[in-house]
N, CA, C and O of each residue as an XYZ file, in Angstrom:
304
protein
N       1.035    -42.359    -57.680
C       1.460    -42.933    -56.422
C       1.773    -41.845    -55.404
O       1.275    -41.669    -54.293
N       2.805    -41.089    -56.103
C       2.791    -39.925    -54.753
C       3.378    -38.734    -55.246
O       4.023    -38.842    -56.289
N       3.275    -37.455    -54.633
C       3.923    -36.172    -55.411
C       4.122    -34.857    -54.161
O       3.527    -34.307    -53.234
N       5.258    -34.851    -54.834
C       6.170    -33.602    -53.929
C       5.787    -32.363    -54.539
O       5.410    -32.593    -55.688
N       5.739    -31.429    -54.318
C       5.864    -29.979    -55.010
C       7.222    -29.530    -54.286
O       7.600    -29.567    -53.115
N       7.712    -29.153    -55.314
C       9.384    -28.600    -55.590
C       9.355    -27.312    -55.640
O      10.223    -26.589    -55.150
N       7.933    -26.766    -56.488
C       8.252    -25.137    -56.758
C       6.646    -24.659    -56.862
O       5.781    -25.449    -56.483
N       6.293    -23.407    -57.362
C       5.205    -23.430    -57.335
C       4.517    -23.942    -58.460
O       3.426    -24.484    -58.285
N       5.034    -23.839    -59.658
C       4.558    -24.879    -60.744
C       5.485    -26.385    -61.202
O       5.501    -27.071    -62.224
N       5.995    -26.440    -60.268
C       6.762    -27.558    -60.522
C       7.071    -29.072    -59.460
O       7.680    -28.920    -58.401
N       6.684    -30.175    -59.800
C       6.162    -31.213    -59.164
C       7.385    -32.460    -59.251
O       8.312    -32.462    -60.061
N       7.172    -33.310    -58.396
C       7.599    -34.499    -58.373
C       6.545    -35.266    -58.016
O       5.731    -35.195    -57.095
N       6.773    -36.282    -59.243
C       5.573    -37.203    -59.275
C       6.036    -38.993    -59.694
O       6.443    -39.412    -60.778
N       5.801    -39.738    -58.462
C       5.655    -40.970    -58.740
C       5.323    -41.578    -59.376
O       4.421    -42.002    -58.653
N       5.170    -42.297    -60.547
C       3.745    -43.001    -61.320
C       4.204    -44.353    -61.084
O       5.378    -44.583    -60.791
N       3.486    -45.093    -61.179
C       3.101    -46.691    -61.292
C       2.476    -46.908    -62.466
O       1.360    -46.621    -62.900
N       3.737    -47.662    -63.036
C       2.433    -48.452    -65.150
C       2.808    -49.516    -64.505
O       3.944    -49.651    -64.051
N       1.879    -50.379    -64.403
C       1.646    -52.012    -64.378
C       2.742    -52.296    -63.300
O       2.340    -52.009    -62.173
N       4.013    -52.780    -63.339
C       4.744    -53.197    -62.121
C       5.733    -52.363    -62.011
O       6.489    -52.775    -61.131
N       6.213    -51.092    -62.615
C       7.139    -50.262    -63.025
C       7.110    -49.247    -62.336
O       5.968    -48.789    -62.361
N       7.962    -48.492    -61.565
C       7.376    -46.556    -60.937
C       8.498    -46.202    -61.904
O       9.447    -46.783    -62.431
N       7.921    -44.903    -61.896
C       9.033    -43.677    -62.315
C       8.892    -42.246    -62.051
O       7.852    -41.595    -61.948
N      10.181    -41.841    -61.951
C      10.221    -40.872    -61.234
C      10.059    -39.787    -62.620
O      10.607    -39.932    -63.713
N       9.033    -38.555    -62.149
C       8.904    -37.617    -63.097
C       8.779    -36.134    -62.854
O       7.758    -35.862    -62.222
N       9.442    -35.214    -63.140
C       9.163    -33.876    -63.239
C       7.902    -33.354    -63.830
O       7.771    -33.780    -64.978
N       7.184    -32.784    -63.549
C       5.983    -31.857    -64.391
C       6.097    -30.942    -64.068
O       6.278    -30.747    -62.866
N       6.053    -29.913    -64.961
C       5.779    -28.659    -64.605
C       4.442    -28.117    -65.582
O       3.927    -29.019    -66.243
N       3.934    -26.968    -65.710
C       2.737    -26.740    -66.800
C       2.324    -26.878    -68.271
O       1.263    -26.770    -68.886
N       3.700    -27.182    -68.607
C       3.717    -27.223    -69.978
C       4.642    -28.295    -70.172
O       5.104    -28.145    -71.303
N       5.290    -29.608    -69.463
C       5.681    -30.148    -69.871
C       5.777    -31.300    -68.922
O       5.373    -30.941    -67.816
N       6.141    -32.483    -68.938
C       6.793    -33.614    -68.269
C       7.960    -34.664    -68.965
O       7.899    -35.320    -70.005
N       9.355    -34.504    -67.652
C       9.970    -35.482    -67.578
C      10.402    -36.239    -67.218
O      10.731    -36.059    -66.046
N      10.760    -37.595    -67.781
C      11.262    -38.828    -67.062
C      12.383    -38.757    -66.921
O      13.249    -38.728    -67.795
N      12.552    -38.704    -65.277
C      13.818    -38.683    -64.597
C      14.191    -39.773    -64.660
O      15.218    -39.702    -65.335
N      13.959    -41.182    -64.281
C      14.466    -42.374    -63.919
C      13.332    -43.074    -63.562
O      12.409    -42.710    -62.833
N      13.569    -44.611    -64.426
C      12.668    -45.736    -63.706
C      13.132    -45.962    -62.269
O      14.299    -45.865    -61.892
N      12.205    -46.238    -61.604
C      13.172    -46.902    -60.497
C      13.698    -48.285    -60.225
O      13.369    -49.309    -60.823
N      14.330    -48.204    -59.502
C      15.366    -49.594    -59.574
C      14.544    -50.777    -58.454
O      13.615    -50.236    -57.855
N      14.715    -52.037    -58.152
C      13.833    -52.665    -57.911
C      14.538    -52.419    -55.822
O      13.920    -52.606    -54.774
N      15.430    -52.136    -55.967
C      15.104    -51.508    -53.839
C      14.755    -50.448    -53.548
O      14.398    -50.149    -52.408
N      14.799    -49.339    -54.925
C      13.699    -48.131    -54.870
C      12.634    -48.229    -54.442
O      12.025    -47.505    -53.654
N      12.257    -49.442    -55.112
C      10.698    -49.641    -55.244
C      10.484    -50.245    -54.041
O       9.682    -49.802    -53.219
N      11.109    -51.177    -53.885
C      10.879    -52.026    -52.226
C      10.518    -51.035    -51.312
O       9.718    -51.245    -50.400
N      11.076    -49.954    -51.513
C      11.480    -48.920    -49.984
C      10.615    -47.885    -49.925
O      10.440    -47.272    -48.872
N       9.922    -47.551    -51.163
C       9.062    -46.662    -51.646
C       7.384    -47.464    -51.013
O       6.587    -46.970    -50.216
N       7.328    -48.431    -51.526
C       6.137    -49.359    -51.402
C       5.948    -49.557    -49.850
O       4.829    -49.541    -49.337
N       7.167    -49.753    -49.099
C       7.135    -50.232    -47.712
C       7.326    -48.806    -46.696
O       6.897    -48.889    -45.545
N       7.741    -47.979    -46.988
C       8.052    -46.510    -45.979
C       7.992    -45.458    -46.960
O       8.988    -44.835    -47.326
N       6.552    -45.214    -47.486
C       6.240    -44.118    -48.323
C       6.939    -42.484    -47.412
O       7.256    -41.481    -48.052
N       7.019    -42.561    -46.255
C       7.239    -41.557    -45.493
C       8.903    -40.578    -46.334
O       9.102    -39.405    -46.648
N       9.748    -41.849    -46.402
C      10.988    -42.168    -46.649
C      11.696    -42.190    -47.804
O      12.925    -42.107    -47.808
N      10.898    -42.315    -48.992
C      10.712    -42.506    -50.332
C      11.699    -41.127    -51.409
O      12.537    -41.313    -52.291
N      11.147    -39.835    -50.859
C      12.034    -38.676    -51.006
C      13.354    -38.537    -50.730
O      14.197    -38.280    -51.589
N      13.640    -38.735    -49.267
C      15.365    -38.944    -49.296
C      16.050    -39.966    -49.838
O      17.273    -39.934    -49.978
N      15.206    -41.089    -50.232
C      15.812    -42.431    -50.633
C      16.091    -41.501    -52.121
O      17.248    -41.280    -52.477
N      14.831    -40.965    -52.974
C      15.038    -40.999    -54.459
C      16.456    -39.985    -54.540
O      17.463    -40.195    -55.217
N      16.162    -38.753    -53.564
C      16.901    -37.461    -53.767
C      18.301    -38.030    -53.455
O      19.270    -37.417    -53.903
N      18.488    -39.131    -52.736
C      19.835    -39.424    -52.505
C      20.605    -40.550    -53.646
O      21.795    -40.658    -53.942
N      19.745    -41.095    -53.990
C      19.989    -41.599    -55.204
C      20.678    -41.113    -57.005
O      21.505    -41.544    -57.808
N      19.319    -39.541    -56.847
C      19.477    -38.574    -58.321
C      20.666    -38.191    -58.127
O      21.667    -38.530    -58.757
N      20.557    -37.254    -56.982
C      22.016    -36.668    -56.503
C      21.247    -34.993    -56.470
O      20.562    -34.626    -57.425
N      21.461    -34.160    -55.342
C      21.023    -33.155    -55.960
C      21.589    -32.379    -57.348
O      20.913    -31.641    -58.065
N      22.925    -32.719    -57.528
C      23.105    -31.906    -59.153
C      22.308    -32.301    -59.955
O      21.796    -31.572    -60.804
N      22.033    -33.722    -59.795
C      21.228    -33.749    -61.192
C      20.062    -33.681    -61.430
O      19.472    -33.708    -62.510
N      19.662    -33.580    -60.306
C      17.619    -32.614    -59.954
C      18.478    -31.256    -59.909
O      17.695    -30.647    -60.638
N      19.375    -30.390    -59.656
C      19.217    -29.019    -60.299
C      19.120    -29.026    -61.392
O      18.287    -28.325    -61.966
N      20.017    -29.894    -62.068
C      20.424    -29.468    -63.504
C      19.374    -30.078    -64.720
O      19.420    -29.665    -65.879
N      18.542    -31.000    -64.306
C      17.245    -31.074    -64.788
C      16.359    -29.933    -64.661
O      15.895    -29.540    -65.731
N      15.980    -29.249    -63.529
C      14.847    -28.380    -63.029
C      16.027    -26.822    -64.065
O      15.366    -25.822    -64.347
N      17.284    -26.801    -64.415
C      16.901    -25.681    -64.674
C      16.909    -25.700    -66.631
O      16.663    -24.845    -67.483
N      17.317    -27.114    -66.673
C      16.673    -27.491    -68.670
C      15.646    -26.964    -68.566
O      15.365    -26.208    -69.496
N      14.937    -27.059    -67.779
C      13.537    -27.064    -68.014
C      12.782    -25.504    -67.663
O      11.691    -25.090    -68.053
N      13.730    -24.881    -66.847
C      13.338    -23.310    -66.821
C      14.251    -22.962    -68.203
O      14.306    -21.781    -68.544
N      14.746    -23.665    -68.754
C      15.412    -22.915    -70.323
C      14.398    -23.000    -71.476
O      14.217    -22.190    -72.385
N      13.632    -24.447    -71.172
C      12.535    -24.463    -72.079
C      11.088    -23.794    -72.199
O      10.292    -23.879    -73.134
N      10.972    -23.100    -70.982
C       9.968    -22.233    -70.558
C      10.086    -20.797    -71.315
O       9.280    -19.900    -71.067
């Protein structure tokens, strides 16, 4: 559905399975599921794709997109 780049190997990525999004980290060697999204996520995502980023980022919280992004420079 849609994808941010965060870093130079490291992504934010939308997916859509059947009626479901979720929000996911990838980086080169791995992917994780941050959070399904919730059903006015999705409303707001579907209707003002523009908008979709501050909605999610304000939602995660930034601590907890740091503190995901740096598990994941530990597992590297």
């Amino acid at each position: 559905m849609a994808r941010f780049l965060l870093d130079r190997n490291l992504k934010l990525i939308v997916l859509r399975f059947v009626d479901d999004f979720y929000a996911l980290i990838v980086t080169q060697s791995s992917v994780l599921v941050l959070k399904k999204l919730e059903e006015d996520e999705k409303s707001i995502f579907e209707s003002h794709p523009s908008t979709f980023a501050s909605v999610l980022f304000s939602k995660l919280g930034k601590k907890f997109l740091k503190e995901e992004m740096d598990k994941l420079e530990k597992m590297k």
